[in-house]
TORSEZA-183087 format. One record per residue (C-alpha): residue in three letters; x, y, z. Coordinates in steps of 0.001 Angstrom, whole numbers, plus 500000, padded with zeros to 6 digits. Layout:
ALAXYZ/...
! end
This chain:
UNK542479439824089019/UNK546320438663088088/UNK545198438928084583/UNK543213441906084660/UNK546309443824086027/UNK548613442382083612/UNK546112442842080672/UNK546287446435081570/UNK550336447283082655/UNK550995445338079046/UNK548138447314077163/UNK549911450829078552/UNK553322449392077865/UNK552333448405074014/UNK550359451960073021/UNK553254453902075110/UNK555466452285072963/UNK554392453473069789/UNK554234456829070739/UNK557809456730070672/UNK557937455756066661/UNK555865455817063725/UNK551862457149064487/UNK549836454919063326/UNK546568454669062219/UNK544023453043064055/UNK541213450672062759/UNK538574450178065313/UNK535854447197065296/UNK533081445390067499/UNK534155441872068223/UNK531710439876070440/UNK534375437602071260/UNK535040436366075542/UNK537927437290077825/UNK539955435753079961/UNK539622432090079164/UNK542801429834079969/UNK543722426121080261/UNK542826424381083149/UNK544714421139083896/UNK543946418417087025/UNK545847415518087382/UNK543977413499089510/UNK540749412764087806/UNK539329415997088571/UNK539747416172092287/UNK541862419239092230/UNK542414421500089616/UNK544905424357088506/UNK546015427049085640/UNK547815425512082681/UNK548361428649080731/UNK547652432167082400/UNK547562434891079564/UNK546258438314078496/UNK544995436331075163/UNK542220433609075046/UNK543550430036075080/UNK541474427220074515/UNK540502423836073006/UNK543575421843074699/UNK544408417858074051/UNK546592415745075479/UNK549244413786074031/UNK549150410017073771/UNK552016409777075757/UNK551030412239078288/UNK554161414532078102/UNK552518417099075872/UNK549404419908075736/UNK548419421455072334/UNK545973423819072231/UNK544970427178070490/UNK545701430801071758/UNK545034434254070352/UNK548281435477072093/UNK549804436273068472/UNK546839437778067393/UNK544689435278065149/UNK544377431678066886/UNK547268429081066404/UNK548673425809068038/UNK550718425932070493/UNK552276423107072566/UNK553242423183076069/UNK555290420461078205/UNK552705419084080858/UNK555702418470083370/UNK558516421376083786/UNK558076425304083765/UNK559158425528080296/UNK556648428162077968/UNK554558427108075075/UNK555836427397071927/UNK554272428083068699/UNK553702424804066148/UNK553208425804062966/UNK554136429078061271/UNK551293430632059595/UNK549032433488058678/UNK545761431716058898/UNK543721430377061470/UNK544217427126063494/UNK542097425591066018/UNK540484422340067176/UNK543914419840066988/UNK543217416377067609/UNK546106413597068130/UNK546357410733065967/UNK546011407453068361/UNK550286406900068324/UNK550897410161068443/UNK552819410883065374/UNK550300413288063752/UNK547609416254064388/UNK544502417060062663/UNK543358420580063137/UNK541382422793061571/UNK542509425887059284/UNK541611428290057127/UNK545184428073054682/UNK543421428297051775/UNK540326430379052460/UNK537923428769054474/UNK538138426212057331/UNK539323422751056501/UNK541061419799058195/UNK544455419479057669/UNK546943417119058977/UNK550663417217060240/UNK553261415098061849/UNK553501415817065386/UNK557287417852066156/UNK556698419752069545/UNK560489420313069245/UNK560315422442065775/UNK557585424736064288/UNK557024423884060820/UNK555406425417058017/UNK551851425613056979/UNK552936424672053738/UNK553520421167055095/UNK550227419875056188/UNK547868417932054086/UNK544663418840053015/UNK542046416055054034/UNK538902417768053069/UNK539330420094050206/UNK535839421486050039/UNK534377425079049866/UNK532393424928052770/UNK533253424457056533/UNK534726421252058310/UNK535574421461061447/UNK536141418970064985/UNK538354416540063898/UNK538514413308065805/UNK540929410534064983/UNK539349406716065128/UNK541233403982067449/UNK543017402735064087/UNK544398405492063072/UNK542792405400059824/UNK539794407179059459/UNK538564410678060873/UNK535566411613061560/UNK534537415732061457/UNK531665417825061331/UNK530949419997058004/UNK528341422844056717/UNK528386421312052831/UNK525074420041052364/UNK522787422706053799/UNK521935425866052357/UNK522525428532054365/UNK519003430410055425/UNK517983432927057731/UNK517880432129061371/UNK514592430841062642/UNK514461433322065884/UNK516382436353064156/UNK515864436314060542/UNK518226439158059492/UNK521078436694060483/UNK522464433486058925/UNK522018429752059841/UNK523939427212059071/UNK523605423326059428/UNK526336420800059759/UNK526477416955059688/UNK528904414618060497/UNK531290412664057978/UNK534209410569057958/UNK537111410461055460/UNK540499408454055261/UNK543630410191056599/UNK544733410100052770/UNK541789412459052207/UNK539745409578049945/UNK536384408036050670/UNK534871410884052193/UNK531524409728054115/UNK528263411400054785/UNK526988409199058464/UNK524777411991059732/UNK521297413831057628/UNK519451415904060059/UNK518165419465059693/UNK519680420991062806/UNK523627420887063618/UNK525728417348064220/UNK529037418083065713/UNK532038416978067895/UNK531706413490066593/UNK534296411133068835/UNK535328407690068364/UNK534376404375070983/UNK537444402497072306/UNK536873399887069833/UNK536025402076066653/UNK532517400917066522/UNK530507403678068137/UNK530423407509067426/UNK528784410077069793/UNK527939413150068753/UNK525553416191069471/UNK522372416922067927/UNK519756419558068288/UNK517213417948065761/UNK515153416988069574/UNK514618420614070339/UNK517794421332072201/UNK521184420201071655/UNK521671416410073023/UNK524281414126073088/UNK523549410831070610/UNK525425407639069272/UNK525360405527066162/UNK527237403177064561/UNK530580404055062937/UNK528675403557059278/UNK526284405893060450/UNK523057403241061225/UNK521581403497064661/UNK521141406606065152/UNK519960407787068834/UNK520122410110071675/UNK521472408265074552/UNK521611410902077316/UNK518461412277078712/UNK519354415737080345/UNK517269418507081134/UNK519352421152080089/UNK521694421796076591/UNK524137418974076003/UNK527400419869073231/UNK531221418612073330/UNK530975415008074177/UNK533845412927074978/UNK535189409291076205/UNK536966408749079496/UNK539285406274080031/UNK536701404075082155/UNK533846404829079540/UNK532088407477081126/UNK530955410414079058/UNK531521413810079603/UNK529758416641078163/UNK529621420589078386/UNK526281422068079392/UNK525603425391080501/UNK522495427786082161/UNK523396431411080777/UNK526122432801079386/UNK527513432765083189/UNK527826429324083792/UNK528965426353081536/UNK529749423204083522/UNK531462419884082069/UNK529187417129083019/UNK530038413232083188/UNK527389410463082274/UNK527474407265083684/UNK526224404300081167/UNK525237401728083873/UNK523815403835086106/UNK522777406884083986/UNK523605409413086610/UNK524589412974085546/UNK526451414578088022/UNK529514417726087685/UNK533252416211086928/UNK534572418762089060/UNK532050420379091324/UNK534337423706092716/UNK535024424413088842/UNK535555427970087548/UNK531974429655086284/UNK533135429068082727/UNK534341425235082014/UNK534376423929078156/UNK535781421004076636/UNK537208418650078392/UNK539869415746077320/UNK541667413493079344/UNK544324410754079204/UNK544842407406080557/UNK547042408439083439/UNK543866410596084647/UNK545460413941083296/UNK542600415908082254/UNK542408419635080623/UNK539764421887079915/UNK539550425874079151/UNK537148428706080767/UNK537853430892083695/UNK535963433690085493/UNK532633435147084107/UNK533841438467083268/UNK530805440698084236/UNK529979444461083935/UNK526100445009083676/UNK524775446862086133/UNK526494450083086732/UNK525653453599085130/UNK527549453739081311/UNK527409450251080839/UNK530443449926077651/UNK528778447006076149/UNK529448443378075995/UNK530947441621079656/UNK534403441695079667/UNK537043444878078915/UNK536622447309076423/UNK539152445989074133/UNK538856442578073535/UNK543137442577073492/UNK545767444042072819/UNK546067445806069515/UNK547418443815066624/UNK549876445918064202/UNK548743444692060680/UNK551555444913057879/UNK549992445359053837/UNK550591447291050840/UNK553499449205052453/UNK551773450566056094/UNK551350449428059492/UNK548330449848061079/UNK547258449109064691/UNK543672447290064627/UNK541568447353068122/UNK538822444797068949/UNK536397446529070989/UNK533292445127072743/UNK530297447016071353/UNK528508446868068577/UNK528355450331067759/UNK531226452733069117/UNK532092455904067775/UNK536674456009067968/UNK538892458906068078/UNK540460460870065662/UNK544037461757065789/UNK545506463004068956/UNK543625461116071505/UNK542538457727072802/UNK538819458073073807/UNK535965456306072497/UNK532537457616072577/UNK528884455830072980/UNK525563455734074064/UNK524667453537077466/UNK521452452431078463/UNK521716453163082529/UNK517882451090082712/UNK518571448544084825/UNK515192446817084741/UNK511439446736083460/UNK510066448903086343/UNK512794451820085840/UNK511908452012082201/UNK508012452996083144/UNK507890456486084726/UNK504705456752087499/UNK502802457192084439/UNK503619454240083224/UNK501912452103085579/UNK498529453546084476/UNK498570450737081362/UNK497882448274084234/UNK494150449498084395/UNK493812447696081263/UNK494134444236082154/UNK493012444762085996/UNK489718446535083609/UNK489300443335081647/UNK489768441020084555/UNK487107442373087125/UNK484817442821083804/UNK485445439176083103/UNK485001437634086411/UNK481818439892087342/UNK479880439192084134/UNK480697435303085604/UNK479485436514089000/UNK476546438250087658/UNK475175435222085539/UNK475050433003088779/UNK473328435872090610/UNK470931435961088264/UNK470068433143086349/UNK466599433281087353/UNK465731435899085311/UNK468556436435082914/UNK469897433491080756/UNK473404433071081790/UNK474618432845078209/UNK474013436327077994/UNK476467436904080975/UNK478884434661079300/UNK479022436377076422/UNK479838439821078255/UNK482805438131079794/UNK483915436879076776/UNK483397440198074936/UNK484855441819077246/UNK487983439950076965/UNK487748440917072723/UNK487563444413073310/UNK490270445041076066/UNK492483442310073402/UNK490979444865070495/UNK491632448501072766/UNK494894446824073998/UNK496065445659070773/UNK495802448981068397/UNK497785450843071752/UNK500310448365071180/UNK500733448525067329/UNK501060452186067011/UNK503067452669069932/UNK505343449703070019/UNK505030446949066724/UNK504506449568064070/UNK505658452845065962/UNK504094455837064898/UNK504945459697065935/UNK503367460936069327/UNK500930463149067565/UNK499359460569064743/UNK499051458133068095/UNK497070460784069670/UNK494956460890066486/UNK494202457071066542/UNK493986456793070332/UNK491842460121070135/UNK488904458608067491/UNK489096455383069521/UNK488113457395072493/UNK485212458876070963/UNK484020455985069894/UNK484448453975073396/UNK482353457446074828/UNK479736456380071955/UNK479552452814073166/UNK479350454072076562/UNK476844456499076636/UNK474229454020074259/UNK474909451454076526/UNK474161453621079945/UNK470818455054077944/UNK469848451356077219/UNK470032450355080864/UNK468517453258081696/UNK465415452618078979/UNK465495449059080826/UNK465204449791084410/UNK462024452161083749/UNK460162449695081886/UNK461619447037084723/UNK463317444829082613/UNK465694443104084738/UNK468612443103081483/UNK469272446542082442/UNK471900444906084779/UNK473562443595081666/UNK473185447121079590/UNK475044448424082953/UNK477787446230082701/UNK478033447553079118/UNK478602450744080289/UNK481202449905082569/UNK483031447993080295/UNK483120450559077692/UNK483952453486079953/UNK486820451563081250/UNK488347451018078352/UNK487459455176077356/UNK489575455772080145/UNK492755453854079024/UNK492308455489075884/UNK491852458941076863/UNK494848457987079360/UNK497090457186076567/UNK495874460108074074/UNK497030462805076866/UNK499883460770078966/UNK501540458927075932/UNK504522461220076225/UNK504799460591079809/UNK504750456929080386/UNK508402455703079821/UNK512053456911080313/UNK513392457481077022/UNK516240459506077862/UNK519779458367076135/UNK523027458673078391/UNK525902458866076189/UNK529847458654077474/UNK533130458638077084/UNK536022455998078048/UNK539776456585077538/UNK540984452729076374/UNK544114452969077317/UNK543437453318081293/UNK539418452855081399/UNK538626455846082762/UNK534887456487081745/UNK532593459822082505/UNK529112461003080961/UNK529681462641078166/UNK525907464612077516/UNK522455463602077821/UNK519805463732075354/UNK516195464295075125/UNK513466462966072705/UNK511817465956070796/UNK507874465688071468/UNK506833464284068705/UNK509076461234068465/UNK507888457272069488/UNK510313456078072507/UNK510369453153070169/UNK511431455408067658/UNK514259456447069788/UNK517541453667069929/UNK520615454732069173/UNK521980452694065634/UNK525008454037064787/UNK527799456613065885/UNK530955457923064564/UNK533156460956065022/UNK533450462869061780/UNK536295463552059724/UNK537760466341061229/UNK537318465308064604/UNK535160468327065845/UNK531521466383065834/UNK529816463123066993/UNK527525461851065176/UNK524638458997065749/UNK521124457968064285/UNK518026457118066643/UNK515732455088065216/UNK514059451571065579/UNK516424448318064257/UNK514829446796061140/UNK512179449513061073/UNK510865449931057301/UNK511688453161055411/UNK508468454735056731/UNK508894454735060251/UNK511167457330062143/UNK514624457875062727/UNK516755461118062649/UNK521254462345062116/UNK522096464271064566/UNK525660466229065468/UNK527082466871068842/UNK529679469708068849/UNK532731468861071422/UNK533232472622071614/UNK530231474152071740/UNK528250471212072774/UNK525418471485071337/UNK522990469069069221/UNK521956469334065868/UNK519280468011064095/UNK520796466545060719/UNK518214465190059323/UNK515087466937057501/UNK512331464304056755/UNK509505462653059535/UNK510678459294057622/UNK514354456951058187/UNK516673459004057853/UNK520577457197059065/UNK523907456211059063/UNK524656459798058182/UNK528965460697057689/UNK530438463875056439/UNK533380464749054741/UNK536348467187055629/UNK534129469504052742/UNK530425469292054490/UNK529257466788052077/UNK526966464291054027/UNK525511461083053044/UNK522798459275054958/UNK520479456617054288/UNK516726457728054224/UNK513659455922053373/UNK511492459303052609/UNK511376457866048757/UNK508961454973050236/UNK512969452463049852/UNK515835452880051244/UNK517976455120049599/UNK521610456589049382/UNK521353460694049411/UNK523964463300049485/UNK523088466766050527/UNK525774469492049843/UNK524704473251051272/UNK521317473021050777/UNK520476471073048361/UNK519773467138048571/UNK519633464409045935/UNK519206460473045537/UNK522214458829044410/UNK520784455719044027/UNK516749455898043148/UNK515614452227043099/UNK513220449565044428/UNK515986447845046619/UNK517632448183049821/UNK520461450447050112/UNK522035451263053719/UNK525049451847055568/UNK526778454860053598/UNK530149456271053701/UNK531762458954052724/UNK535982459642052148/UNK537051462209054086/UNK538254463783050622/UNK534544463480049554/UNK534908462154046349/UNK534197458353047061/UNK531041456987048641/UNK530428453434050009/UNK526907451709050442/UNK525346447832051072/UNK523106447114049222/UNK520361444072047970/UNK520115444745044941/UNK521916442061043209/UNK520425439476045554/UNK517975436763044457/UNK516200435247047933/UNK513218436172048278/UNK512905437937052264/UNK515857439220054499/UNK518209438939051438/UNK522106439458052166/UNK523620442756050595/UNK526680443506048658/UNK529358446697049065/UNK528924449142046082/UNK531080451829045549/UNK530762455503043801/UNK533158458282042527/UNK532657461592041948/UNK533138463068038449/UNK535154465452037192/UNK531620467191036227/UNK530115466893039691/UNK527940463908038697/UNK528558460614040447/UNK529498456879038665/UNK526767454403038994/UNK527315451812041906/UNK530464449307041569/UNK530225445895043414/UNK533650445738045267/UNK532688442553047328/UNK532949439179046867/UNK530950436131047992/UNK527552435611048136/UNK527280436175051729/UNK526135439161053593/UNK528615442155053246/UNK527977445313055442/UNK529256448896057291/UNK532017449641054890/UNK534065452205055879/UNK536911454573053979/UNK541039454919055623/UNK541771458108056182/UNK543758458837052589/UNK540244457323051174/UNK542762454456048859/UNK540917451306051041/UNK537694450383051790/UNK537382448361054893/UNK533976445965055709/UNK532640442815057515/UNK531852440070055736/UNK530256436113055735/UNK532459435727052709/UNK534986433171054234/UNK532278431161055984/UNK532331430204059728/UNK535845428630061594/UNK533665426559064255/UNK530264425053064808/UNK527803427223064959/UNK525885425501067804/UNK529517425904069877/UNK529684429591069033/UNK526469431204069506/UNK525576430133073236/UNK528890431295074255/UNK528854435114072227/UNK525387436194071086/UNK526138436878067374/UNK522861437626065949/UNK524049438901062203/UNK526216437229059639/UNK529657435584060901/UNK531965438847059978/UNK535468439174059693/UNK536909442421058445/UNK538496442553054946/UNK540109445545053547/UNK540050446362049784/UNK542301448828047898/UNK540187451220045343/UNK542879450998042395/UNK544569447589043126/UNK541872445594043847/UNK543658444083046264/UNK541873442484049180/UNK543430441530052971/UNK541484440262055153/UNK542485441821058552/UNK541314439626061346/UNK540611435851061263/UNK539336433967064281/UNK535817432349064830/UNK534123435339066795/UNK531747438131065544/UNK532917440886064338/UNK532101444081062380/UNK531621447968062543/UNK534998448675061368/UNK535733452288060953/UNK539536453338059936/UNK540795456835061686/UNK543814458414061763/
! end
């Protein structure tokens, strides 16, 4: 609550403060990044427990000196994560420890003390570097060594009991492939290695096809631990400091990351249930028992070190939740993720704002509102209307079909083989799957428009009525020449009419089965207030699944909101619609003018719109001006995520096309110019990498081009990031590029997701 209050008195103060000087433009962006995590400190084993640091910012990963006089750890409280160092005795502030642009995390102490190994991205990606110790002084990037010097990531230093070697996890030797659960995104796979403090003799110990990390040294330099998920989960194992003997040595029901040494030998791990509650565990060697280090711990506990004195820290905090209340923002926590950064390049100052949604549509000048779309469905059983509940008769149907051809055999298996009964049940079972199955495909996994769904479930019900009626007539035939079977031709006739009825059920109540209608709100970020904004309806014809909102923006002049409905990842056939709400007038406009994927629609101070449609059969850039509409791009691949300059004479896209895998490939930014004849240049690649590059967006005087990107690789292990933010595309950070210069600054640099950028005045 402290923080909250002070996040929001020094939030006021900061954007009160510039409008006394310069008005500057704004750069907006999702981040999925936490809040409110601080550093934790107990000095007596873990018996008690108290704040270390108590900021706006996050601050984590926190070590202890050898000597026990000193805390170094990494806050945000600058804007991009650095070291800081803090006295553990005294009320004296931390102070920063090395002066830098780039991204610092992870420190680790060298066994006397004299040096740190942390991670940074200096040069471009994230690599180990190392530094003499001076809490008294900050020194200069410039100073600290290089260890790794390798392309990829390396990250989790750890320092063994000599002094002489350290041991770290990297991403090097693993192409990076889709994710196994959500294939649009990117997985990576570290191991572990060890290399000499001089940076020489660089070690692979670990080969495993799921992620290594957070090796840590045994007292005596001949054990490492380490997490692995190549068991199904993430576990905690050991080998031998060569890398032989590899096993897991904890067996623990739940997820097991972060191990560490205590003083006495015990090892403590993080674990958690849901994104709610982490918990640092301790593990007992002798006696195996897994029990809580400190049992009244804040919801969110990570990362624990400790000292000989029995000084321990740790950093979490409070679960910051908001689900569960009508206009939902987005992710748990506030709506800005902190306080606004002012960025300095190429002459202007620009304020950037983390913001925690994935899509949100900022102001233009003059006001501090942001505007979205909330899902105010709480559960399963609001989402179905009464309706709804009438696609229960399907499986009740099947059931009671199922058991009474069962019941029916035994009755009478005297005079009917039972086999015969048997195979009713079972058919019965194929044809509710079969009836069930084509519902589902045209209504849900491949969704379809209202009225071709009343088509398909239309023939099917004729044809059910068929089966029906032959059936009834063939029990009928069979009762008046006093065959027995007629029971069985009965059954038949059930079965078949039941499932007639779900159909005909769906063909005329398809439209009336689930709530599909989208709430969409405003919320001032400077003070929070929030109210509903306008409601919208699905025309008849379109698929509830059809009907998600994908992106939002206000247009260039500031009069309009804009935002596509449609299905994520649908294919180019499928559905989805532009539409405009006025502010003024406030009405809704249909955009769009295809029954195919239309999106991602923006419009320039001069009417000219761009959207992304698939009505070609691919995904395609168009630009319609008045009334006419053309494809600017015409191919085979897949183009998405347009832009227009508010000047309309530049357009931004992603695109595949240059991209060799062979399914879910990454995409590239492109950009085109308009002519001096009216015609447009053929795409430009203006990215870099070979990464995924997406949602490009133009500044206001339409000289940058801003984006998210994979380019500069991840600052952390994976397995560490994702249970803690669900980030299910690339690892983004957002990189502005200059049209004429070339130039390219990468404008936020931490180890969370981010993307969505969009640049306003």
């Amino acid at each position: 609550m402290k923080q909250s209050i002070c996040y929001s008195l020094l939030l006021t103060f900061a954007l009160f403060s510039n409008s006394f000087g310069q008005s500057l433009e704004r750069i907006f962006y999702s981040t999925f990044s936490p809040q409110g995590w601080d550093i934790y400190i107990s000095k007596d084993k873990g018996k008690s427990y108290k704040n270390f640091t108590d900021n706006p910012s996050l601050d984590y990963d926190a070590v202890i000196s050898p000597d026990g006089k000193w805390v170094v750890f990494t806050s945000e409280r600058s804007g991009i994560p650095q070291l800081y160092v803090q006295a553990i005795d005294g009320n004296y502030p931390p102070s920063l420890l090395i002066k830098s642009k780039s991204f610092q995390d992870q420190a680790t102490f060298s066994p006397d003390g004299s040096q740190l190994a942390f991670v940074a991205s200096h040069e471009g990606n994230s690599e180990i570097y190392l530094i003499p110790f001076l809490p008294d002084s900050i020194q200069d990037i410039q100073i600290a060594k290089n260890l790794t010097n390798h392309p990829s990531g390396d990250f989790r230093p750890a320092f063994s009991p000599d002094g002489q070697r350290i041991a770290f996890s990297s991403d090097r030797d693993h192409e990076i492939v889709p994710h196994p659960q959500f294939p649009f995104a990117r997985q990576r796979i570290g191991d572990i290695y060890s290399v000499d403090i001089s940076g020489e003799n660089p070690t692979r110990l670990t080969n495993s096809e799921f992620w290594d990390g957070s090796p840590r040294w045994s007292a005596d330099g001949a054990k490492i631990i380490f997490y692995s998920g190549r068991n199904g989960q993430n576990s905690i194992f050991e080998m031998d400091a060569d890398g032989s003997n590899q096993h897991q040595i904890i067996e623990f029901s739940g997820p097991a990351v972060s191990p560490d040494y205590l003083p006495d030998g015990t090892i403590v791990f993080t674990t958690w249930q849901n994104e709610k509650d982490f918990k640092v565990m301790k593990f007992d060697p002798n006696s195996k028992e897994i029990t809580p280090l400190i049992s009244n711990g804040p919801d969110l506990m990570f990362n624990l070190d400790s000292h000989l004195n029995g000084t321990m820290v740790f950093h979490g905090g409070p679960y910051a939740a908001n689900h569960g209340v009508p206009g939902n923002f987005g992710f748990d926590g506030n709506v800005l993720a902190k306080l606004p950064d002012t960025v300095s390049f190429a002459g202007r100052q620009v304020n950037v704002y983390g913001v925690r949604r994935a899509f949100v549509a900022p102001p233009q000048k003059g006001n501090t509102l942001l505007f979205y779309d909330a899902n105010d469905i709480q559960s399963f059983w609001e989402f179905l209307k009464p309706l709804g509940y009438g696609v229960f008769w399907l499986p009740i149907l099947v059931l009671g079909m199922f058991l009474s051809g069962l019941f029916l055999g035994v009755r009478h298996r005297k005079k009917i083989s039972f086999w015969r009964f048997l195979l009713f049940s079972l058919l019965a079972i194929v044809f509710g799957l079969i009836t069930g199955g084509i519902f589902l495909w045209v209504d849900t996994i491949s969704p379809m428009p209202i009225s071709s769904i009343r088509w398909i479930m239309g023939l099917m019900t004729i044809v059910l009525l068929g089966l029906t009626l032959w059936a009834y007539k063939r029990a009928i035939r069979s009762r008046r020449n006093g065959n027995e079977a007629y029971i069985l031709s009965l059954s038949y006739s059930v079965l078949f009419g039941g499932l007639s009825l779900f159909s005909v059920f769906c063909t005329i109540f398809i439209n009336q089965m689930v709530n599909s209608t989208l709430h969409f709100y405003q919320v001032d970020y400077v003070t929070g207030e929030k109210k509903q904004l306008f409601v919208f309806e699905k025309e008849s014809d379109t698929n509830p699944a059809n009907f998600s909102v994908l992106d939002s923006k206000v247009s260039h002049d500031g009069k309009a909101f804009i935002f596509t409905t449609g299905s994520f990842r649908a294919n180019a056939r499928m559905q989805g619609d532009l539409w405009k709400y006025d502010f003024e007038t406030r009405l809704i406009e249909k955009l769009s003018d295809s029954p195919y994927n239309d999106g991602f629609g923006d419009i320039s101070e001069d009417g000219k719109m761009v959207f992304r449609s698939g009505r070609s059969g691919y995904f395609d850039i168009y630009l319609k001006t008045n009334d006419e509409t053309i494809n600017l791009t015409q191919d085979s691949h897949r183009d998405n995520f347009p832009a227009i300059s508010k000047q309309g004479d530049k357009i931004v896209f992603s695109s595949d096309r240059l991209r060799t895998e062979q399914e879910y490939k990454t995409m590239d930014i492109f950009l085109m110019s308009l002519k001096p004849d009216g015609t447009w240049t053929e795409p430009e690649i203006i990215s870099i990498g070979s990464g995924q590059n997406a949602h490009a967006h133009f500044s206001p005087d339409g000289e940058w081009v801003i984006y998210t990107t994979e380019g500069y690789g991840i600052n952390d292990e994976q397995a560490l990031i994702q249970p803690i933010i669900f980030s299910p595309q690339m690892y983004g950070e957002i990189v502005a590029y200059n049209v004429q210069t070339k130039e390219r600054i990468r404008l936020t640099h931490n180890k969370w997701e981010e993307g969505t950028p969009l640049w306003v005045e």
